[in-house]
N, C-alpha and C positions, 0 to 999 in steps of 0.2 A: 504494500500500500504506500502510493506516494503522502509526502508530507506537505509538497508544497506544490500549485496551479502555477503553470505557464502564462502565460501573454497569450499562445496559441491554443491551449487547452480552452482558455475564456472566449476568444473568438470564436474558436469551433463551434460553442456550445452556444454561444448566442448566434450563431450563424443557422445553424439546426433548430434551432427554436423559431427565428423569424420564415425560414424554410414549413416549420410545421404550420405556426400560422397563417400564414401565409394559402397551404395545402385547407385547411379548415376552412379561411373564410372562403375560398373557389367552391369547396363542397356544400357549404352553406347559401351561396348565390346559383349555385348547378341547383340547390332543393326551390328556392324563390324563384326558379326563371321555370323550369316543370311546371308549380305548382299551377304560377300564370299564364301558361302558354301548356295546358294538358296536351292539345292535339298533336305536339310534337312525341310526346313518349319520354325516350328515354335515349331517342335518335341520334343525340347530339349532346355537346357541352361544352357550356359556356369555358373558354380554356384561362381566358387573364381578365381584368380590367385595372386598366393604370394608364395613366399620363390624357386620360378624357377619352380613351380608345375601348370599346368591350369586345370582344376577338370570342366567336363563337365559331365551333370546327362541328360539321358534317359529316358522315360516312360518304356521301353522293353528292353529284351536281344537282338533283329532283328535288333534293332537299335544301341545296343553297339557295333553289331559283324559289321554292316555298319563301323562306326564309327572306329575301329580298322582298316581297310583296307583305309582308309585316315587319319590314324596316320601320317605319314611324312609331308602330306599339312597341317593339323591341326597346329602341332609344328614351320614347317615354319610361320604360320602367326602368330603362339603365338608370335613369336619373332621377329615380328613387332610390333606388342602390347605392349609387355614386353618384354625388351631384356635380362632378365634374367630367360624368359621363356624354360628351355629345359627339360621338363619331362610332360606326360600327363596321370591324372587320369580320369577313365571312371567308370561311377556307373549306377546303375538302380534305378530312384524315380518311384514309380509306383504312386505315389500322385500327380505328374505329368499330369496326365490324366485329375483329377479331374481339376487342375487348368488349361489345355489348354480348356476342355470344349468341346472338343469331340476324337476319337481316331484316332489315325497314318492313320489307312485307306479312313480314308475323310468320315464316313461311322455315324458321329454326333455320341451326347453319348452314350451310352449303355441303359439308360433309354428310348431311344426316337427308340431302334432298333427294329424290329419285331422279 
């Protein structure tokens, strides 16, 4: 057992701390943007929001092009969220998939499909 904290030991650890925060409040705004926007599912997630920008990533292009035609309600609620939320990026993860564990059409994975 050490007796005495580094300089580096103390960064690490507030580094992983603002890391885990950081990780809670995205899971906590990923539960607020579901809750508001049901008809999306589980499709998608909300990835950052910082610097006035909310960056929300897609499995699909079907679903970015959704997604752009609720650009207005999107940014209204960004900015209950964050009020210095007023710009929204939209991307496509297609690794997305893999981690929702099956696809957009309710139709289970690709592996399990005939």
């Amino acid at each position: 057992m050490r007796a005495t904290t580094s300089l580096c030991d103390v960064f690490q650890d507030t580094k992983f701390s603002a890391v885990k925060d950081k990780l809670k409040d995205l899971a906590e705004i990923n539960k607020l943007f579901h809750e508001e926007f049901p008809h999306y599912g589980n499709q998608l997630r909300v990835a950052n929001i910082s610097g006035g920008c909310i960056a929300i990533e897609t499995p699909n292009s079907m679903l970015l092009t959704r997604l752009k035609f609720d650009r207005i309600q999107i940014l209204k609620w960004a900015e209950s969220v964050d009020l210095s939320a007023n710009d929204l990026k939209l991307t496509v993860n297609p690794a997305l998939y893999k981690q929702l564990g099956s696809d957009v059409y309710g139709q289970g994975s690709p592996k399990h499909r005939k």
